[in-house]
KOLMIMI-355047 format. One line per field, with one value per residue (C-alpha): x, y, z. Coordinates in Angstrom, 3 decimals, padded with zeros to 6 digits. Example, Ala and Ser with C-alpha at 12.3 -4.5 7.8 and 13.67 -1.06 7.14 Angstrom:
% residues 2
x <- 012.300, 013.670
y <- -004.500, -001.060
z <- 007.800, 007.140
***
This chain:
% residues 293
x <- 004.693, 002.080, -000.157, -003.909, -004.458, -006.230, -006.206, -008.387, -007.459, -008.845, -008.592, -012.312, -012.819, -011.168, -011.902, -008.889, -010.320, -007.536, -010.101, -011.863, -012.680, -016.021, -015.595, -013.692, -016.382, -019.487, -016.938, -016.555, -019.897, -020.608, -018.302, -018.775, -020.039, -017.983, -020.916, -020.590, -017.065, -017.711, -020.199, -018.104, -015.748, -018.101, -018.832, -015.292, -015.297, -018.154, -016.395, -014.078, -011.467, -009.899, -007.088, -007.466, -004.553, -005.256, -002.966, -003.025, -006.135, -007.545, -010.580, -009.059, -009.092, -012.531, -012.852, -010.101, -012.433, -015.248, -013.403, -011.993, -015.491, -016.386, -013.756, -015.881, -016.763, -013.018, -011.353, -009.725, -009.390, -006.248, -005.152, -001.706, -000.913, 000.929, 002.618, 002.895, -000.584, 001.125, -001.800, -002.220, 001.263, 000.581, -002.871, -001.441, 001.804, -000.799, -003.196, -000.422, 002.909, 006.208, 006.287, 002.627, 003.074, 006.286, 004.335, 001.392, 002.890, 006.219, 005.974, 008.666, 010.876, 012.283, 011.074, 013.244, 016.371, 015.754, 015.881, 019.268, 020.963, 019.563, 020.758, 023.256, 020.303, 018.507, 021.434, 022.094, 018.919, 016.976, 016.273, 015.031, 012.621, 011.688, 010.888, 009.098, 006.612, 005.896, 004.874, 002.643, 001.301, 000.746, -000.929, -004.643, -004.122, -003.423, -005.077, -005.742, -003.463, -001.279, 001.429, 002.672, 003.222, 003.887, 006.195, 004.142, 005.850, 006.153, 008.451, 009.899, 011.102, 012.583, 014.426, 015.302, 016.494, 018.013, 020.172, 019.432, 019.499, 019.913, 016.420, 014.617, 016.825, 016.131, 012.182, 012.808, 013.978, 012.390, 008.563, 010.308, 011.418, 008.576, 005.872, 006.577, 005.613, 006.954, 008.183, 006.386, 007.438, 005.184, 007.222, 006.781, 010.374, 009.818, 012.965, 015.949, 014.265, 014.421, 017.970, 018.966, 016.841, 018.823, 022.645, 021.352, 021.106, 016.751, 015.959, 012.502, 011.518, 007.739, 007.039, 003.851, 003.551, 002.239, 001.852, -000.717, -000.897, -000.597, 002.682, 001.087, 003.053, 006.044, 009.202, 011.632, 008.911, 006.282, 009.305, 011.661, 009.180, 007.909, 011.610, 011.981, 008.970, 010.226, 014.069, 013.879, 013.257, 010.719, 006.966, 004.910, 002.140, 000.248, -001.635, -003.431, -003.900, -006.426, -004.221, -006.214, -008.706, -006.959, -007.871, -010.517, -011.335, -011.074, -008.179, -006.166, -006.901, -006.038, -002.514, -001.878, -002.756, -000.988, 002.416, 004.895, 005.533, 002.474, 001.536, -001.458, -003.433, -004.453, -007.668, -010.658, -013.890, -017.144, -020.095, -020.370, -021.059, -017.972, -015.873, -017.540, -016.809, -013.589, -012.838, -014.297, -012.709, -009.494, -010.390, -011.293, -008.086, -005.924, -007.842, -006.743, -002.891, -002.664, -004.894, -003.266, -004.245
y <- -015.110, -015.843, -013.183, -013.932, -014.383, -011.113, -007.867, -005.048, -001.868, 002.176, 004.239, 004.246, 005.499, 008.289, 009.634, 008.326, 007.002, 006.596, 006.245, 009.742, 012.681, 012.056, 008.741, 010.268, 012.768, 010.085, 008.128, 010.926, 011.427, 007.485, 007.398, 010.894, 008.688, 006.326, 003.576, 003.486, 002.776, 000.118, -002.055, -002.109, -004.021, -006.299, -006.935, -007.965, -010.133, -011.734, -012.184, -014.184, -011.500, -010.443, -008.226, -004.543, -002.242, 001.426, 004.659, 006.129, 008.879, 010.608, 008.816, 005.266, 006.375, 005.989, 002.338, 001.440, 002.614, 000.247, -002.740, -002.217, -002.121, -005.422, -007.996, -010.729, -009.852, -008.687, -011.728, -012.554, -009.195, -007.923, -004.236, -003.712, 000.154, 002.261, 005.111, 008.046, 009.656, 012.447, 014.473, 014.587, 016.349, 018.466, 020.010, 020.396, 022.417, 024.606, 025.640, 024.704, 025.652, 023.662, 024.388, 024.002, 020.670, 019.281, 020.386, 018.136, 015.423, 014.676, 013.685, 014.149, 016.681, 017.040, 020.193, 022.249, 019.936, 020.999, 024.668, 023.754, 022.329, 022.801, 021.038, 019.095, 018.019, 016.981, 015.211, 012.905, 012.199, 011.394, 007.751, 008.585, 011.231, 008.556, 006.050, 008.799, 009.390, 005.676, 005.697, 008.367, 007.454, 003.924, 005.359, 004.536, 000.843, -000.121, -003.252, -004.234, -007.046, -005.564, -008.224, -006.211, -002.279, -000.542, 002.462, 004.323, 004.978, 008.684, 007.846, 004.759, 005.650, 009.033, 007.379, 004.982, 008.157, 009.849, 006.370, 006.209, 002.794, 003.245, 004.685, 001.920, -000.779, 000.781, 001.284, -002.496, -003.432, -001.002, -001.740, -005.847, -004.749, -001.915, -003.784, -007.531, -006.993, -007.412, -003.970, -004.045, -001.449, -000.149, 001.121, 002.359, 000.832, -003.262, -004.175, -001.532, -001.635, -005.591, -005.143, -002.305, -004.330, -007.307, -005.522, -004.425, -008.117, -008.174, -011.120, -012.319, -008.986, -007.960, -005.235, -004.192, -002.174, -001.783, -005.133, -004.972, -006.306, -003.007, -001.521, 000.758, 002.434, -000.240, 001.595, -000.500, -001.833, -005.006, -007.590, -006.747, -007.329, -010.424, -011.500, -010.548, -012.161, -015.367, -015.321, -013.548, -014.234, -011.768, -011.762, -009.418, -008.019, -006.614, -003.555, -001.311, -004.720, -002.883, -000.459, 002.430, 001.169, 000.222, -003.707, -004.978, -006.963, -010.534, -009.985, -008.132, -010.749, -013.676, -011.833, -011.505, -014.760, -016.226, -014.663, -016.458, -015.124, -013.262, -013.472, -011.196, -009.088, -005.632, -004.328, -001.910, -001.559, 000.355, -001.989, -005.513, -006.692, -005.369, -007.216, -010.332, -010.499, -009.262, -012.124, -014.956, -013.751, -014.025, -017.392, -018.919, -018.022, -018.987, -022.668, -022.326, -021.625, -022.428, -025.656, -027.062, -023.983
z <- 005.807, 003.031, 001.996, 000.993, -002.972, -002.869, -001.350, -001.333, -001.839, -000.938, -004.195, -004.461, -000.915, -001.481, -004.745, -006.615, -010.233, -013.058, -015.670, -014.851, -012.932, -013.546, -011.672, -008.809, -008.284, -008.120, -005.521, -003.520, -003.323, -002.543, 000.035, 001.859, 005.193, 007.037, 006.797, 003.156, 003.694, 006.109, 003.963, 001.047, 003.654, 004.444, 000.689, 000.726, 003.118, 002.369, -001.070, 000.957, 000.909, 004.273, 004.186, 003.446, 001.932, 002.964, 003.208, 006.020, 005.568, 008.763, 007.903, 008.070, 011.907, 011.700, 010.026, 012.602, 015.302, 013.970, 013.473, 016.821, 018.436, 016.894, 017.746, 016.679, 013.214, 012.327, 013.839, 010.737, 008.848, 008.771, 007.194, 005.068, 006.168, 003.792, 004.323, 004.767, 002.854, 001.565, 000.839, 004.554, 005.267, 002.067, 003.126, 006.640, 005.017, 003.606, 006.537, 009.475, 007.838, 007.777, 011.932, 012.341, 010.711, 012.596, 015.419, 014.652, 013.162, 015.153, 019.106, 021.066, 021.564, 018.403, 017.645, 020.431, 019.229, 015.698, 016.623, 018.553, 016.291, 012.668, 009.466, 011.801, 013.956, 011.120, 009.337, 012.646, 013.416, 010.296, 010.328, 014.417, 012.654, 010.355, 013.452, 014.598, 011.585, 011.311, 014.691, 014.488, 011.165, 013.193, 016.356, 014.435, 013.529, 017.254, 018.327, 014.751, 013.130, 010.737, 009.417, 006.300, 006.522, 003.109, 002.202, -000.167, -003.961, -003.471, -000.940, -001.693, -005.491, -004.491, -002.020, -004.999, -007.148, -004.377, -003.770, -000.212, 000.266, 003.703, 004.593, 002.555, 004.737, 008.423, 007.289, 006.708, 010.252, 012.194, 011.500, 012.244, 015.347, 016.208, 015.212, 014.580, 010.797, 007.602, 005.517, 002.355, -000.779, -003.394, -006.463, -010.297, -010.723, -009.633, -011.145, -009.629, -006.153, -006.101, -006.804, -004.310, -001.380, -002.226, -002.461, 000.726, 002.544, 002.138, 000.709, -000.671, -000.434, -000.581, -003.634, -005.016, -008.324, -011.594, -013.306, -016.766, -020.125, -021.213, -019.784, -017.713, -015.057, -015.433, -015.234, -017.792, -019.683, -019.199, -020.539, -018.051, -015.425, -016.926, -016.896, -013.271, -012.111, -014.100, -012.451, -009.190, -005.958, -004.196, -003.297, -005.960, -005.390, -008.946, -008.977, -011.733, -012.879, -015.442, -016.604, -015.479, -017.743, -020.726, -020.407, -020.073, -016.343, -017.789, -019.927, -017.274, -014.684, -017.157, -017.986, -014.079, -013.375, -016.030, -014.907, -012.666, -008.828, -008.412, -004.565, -004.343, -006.660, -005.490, -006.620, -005.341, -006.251, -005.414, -005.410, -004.523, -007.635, -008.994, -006.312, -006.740, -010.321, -009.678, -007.092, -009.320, -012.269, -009.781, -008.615, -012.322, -013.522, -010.628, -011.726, -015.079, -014.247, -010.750, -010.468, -007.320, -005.135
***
């Protein structure tokens, strides 16, 4: 599968801002109703860009519930999940507790099996417990086309750390099998996952992570990754493209677009100017490198 030249992402939605507080505030503020949240959306896709790439925040429910209502419009929007939203288990650790939470979060029975058999339980049973997450982290995207489903960074580099290869490899084959989709992996560390997905038999892998002129976020440094993107075999997906504000918009796009192996660029913006610019800025330098597509 071939994923569109450009994505749009949800930081803005939902007060993330790596340039400033300040910034995160006036977002959160923006975006308090679900409307606003909507038209940006249809900014997008007006901008000609179609596939959206959201955690999974209770209030994505919502935006799933409009799209849902309007088959028409949406035909061709699609939505890259990723998962899990950790905040979300966090805040409900604090108010529910650990039980409150397995409770909430975990169908099934496997919260009388846990109590019978403890550590052991949870030893046998983990990657079930992880089929079990992603389908309740999944339960709001139903009906809506979602080809590529993401294992957030949190998760996918401590798994990386950890060197449990095994959990990034059945996340891999069970959202194939569950959901006739592609796994996708987001990662501060492009270059060691790439080479634990392919000792483990996944091959042309997708990975999104950092990729800026400036280094940012780029675990091994911006010339290994360059080198990577030059000699390996994997579909990349660039985000922070601006560094988290260190370069400037046409500069970082030109240094993305200029690199080799660069599927999709990952961006998010808060007003339709900015995501026209954004997207032409995109589409003038994909001319200037790219001039066949």
């Amino acid at each position: 599968m071939k994923m569109e030249r450009i994505l749009f992402g949800d930081n803005q939605f939902f007060a993330v801002n790596h340039i400033s507080d300040e910034k995160s505030m006036a977002q959160s503020i923006r975006f308090k109703e679900d409307a606003a949240i909507i038209r940006t959306l249809d900014y997008a896709m007006e901008a000609g860009i179609n596939t959206f790439m959201c955690t999974t925040h209770d209030r994505i429910a919502n935006i799933c519930e409009v799209i849902r209502s309007q088959p028409d419009k949406y035909r061709d929007f699609k939505i890259y999940p990723c998962m899990p939203y950790a905040h979300k288990y966090a805040n409900a650790v604090t108010e529910l507790g650990i039980t409150g939470t397995i409770k909430q979060y975990v169908p099934g029975n496997f919260f009388g099996s846990l109590f019978k058999g403890g550590v052991a339980f949870l030893s046998k049973d983990f990657l079930s417990i992880m089929e079990l997450l992603i389908d309740a982290e999944m339960k709001m995207f139903k009906g809506i086309n979602t080809p590529v489903i993401f294992l957030q960074n949190v998760i996918t580099d401590l798994l990386l750390g950890l060197g449990m290869k095994d959990v990034l490899v059945a996340f891999h084959h069970y959202v194939q099998k569950k959901y006739n989709a592609e796994a996708g992996f987001i990662t501060m560390n492009m270059p060691k996952l790439l080479d634990v997905l392919e000792s483990a038999g996944i091959q042309n892998p997708i990975i999104c992570s950092s990729i800026n002129k400036a280094g940012f976020r780029m675990s091994g440094g911006k010339e290994l990754y360059e080198e990577t993107l030059r000699t390996r075999q994997f579909r990349a997906i660039a985000m922070q493209v601006l560094a988290g504000g260190a370069v400037s918009p046409r500069e970082a796009i030109e240094y993305v677009c200029g690199l080799p192996n660069i599927e999709s660029i990952l961006f998010g913006a808060s007003s339709k100017t900015n995501i026209n610019d954004t997207a032409s800025l995109i589409h003038h330098y994909d001319g200037v490198f790219r001039p066949t597509i």
